[in-house]
C-alpha positions as CSV (number, residue, x, y, z in Angstrom):
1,X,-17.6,-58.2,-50.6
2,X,-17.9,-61.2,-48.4
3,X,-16.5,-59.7,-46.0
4,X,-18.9,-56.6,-45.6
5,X,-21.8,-58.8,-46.1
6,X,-20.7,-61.2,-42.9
7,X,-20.0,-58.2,-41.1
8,X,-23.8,-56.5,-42.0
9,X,-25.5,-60.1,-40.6
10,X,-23.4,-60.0,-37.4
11,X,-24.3,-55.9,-37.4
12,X,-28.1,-57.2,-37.9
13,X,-28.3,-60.0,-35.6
14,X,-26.6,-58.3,-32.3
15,X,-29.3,-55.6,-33.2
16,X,-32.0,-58.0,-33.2
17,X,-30.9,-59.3,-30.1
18,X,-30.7,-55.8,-28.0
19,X,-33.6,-54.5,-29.4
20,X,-35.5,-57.8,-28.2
21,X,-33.8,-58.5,-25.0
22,X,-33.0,-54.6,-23.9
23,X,-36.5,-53.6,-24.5
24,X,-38.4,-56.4,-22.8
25,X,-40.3,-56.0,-19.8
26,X,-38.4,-56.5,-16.3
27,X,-40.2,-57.2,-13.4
28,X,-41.0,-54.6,-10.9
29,X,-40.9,-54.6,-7.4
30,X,-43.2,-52.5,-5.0
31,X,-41.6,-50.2,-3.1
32,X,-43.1,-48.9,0.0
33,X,-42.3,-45.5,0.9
34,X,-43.2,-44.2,4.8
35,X,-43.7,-41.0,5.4
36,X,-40.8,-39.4,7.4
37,X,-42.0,-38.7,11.5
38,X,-41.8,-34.3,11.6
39,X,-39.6,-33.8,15.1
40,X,-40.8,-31.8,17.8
41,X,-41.1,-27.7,17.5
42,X,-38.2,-26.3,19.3
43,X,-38.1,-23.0,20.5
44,X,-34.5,-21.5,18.9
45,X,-35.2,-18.2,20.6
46,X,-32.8,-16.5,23.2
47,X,-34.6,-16.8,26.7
48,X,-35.3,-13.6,27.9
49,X,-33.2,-12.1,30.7
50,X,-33.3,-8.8,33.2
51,X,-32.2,-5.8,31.1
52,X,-28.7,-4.5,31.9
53,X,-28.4,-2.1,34.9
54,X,-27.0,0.7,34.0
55,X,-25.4,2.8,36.5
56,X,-24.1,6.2,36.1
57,X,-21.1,7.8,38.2
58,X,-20.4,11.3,38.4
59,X,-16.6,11.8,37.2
60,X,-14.9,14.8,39.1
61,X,-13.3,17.8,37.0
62,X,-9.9,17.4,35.9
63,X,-7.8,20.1,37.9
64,X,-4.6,20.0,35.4
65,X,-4.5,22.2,32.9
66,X,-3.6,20.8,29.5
67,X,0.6,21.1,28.8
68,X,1.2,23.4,26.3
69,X,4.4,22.5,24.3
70,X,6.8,25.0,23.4
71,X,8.8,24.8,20.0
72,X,12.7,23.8,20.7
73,X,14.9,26.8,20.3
74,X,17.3,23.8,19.0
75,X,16.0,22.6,16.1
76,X,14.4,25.3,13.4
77,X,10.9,24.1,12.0
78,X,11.1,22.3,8.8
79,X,8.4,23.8,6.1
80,X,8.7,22.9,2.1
81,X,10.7,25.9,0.2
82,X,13.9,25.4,-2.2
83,X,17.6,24.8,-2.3
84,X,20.3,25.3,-4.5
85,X,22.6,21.8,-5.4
86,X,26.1,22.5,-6.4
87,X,27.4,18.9,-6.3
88,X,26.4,15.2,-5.8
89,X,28.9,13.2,-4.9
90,X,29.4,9.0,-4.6
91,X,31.9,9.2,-1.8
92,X,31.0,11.2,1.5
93,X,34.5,12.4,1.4
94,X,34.2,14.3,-2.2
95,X,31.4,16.3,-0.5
96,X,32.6,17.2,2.6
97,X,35.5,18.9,0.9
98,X,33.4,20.3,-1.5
99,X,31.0,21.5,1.0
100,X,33.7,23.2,3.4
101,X,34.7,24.8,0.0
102,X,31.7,26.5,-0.4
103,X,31.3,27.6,3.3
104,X,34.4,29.3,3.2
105,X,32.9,31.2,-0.3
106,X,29.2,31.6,0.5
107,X,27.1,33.7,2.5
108,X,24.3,30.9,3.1
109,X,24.3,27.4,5.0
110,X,25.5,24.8,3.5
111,X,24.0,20.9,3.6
112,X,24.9,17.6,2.9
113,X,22.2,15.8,2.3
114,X,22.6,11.9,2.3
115,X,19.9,9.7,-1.0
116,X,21.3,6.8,-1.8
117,X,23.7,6.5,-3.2
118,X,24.6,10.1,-3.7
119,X,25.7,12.9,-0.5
120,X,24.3,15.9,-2.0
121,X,25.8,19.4,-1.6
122,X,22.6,21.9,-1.2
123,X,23.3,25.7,-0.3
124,X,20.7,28.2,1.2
125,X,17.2,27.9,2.5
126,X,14.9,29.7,0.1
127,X,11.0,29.7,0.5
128,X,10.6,31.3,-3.0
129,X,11.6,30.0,-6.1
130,X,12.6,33.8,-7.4
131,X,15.4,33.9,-4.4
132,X,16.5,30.6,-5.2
133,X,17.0,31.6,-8.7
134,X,19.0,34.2,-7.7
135,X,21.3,32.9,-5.7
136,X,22.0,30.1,-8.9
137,X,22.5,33.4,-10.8
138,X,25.2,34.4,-8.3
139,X,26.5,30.9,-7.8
140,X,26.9,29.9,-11.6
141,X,29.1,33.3,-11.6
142,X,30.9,31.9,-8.7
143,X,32.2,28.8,-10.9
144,X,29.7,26.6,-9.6
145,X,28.3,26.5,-13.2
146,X,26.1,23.0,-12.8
147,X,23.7,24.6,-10.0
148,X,20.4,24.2,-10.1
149,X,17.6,24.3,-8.0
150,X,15.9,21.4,-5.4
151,X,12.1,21.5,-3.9
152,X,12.9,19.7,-0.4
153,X,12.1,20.8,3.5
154,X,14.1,23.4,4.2
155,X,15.0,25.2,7.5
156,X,13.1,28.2,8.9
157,X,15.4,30.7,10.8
């Protein structure tokens, strides 16, 4: 208990002593504030300058006709349509065999068409999906009894 009571007069007397000393009155000084000196208007706006002269010049006809470009009788246009895929392959070798195969057997063009990682062995160029049914019919009684049919761009003859 002595303890707690020395501690509650220490507790007390450094209360006394900011409560007396922190509250007292300081002195004050006089501070003199000027009033700040407003600068000169300045005028921000763009000076005004002549309007643009605008000058028109009369541009003569073209005399060439515009080129008209002819489709190549090369390359056949490419529209969306179907295809028949008999075989996808890892090796190119594995479908080009396969693919001579089937030119030797079929009555339609035959493709290889190269997505990684496979060469794909497609037959025909259908723009129905009824004809390309079809001709899987006909190929799956061939022997070529995983065919099935491909959406891709397909030649136009």
């Amino acid at each position: 208990m002595k303890k707690f009571g020395a501690l509650f007069l220490l507790l007390g007397l450094a209360s006394s002593f900011l409560l007396t000393w922190g509250c007292a009155p300081r002195k004050s000084h006089k501070v003199e504030i000027k009033p700040e000196e407003t600068p000169a208007a300045v005028d921000t706006t763009k000076p005004k300058s002549e309007e643009p002269t605008i000058v028109f010049e009369e541009v003569p006809p073209a005399e060439t006709k515009p080129e008209v470009i002819q489709p190549s009788e090369e390359k056949p246009a490419q529209v969306y349509g179907y295809r028949v895929q008999i075989m996808a392959a890892l090796k190119e070798e594995n479908a080009n065999r396969m693919a001579e195969e089937a030119r030797s057997k079929l009555d339609k063009p035959v493709y290889i068409e190269y997505i990684p990682p496979y060469y794909k062995v497609r037959v025909g160029d259908f723009l129905s999906r009824e004809e390309a049914e079809r001709y899987r019919d006909k190929l799956k009684a061939l022997g070529y009894y995983d065919a099935f049919i491909v959406e891709t761009l397909i030649n136009t003859h």
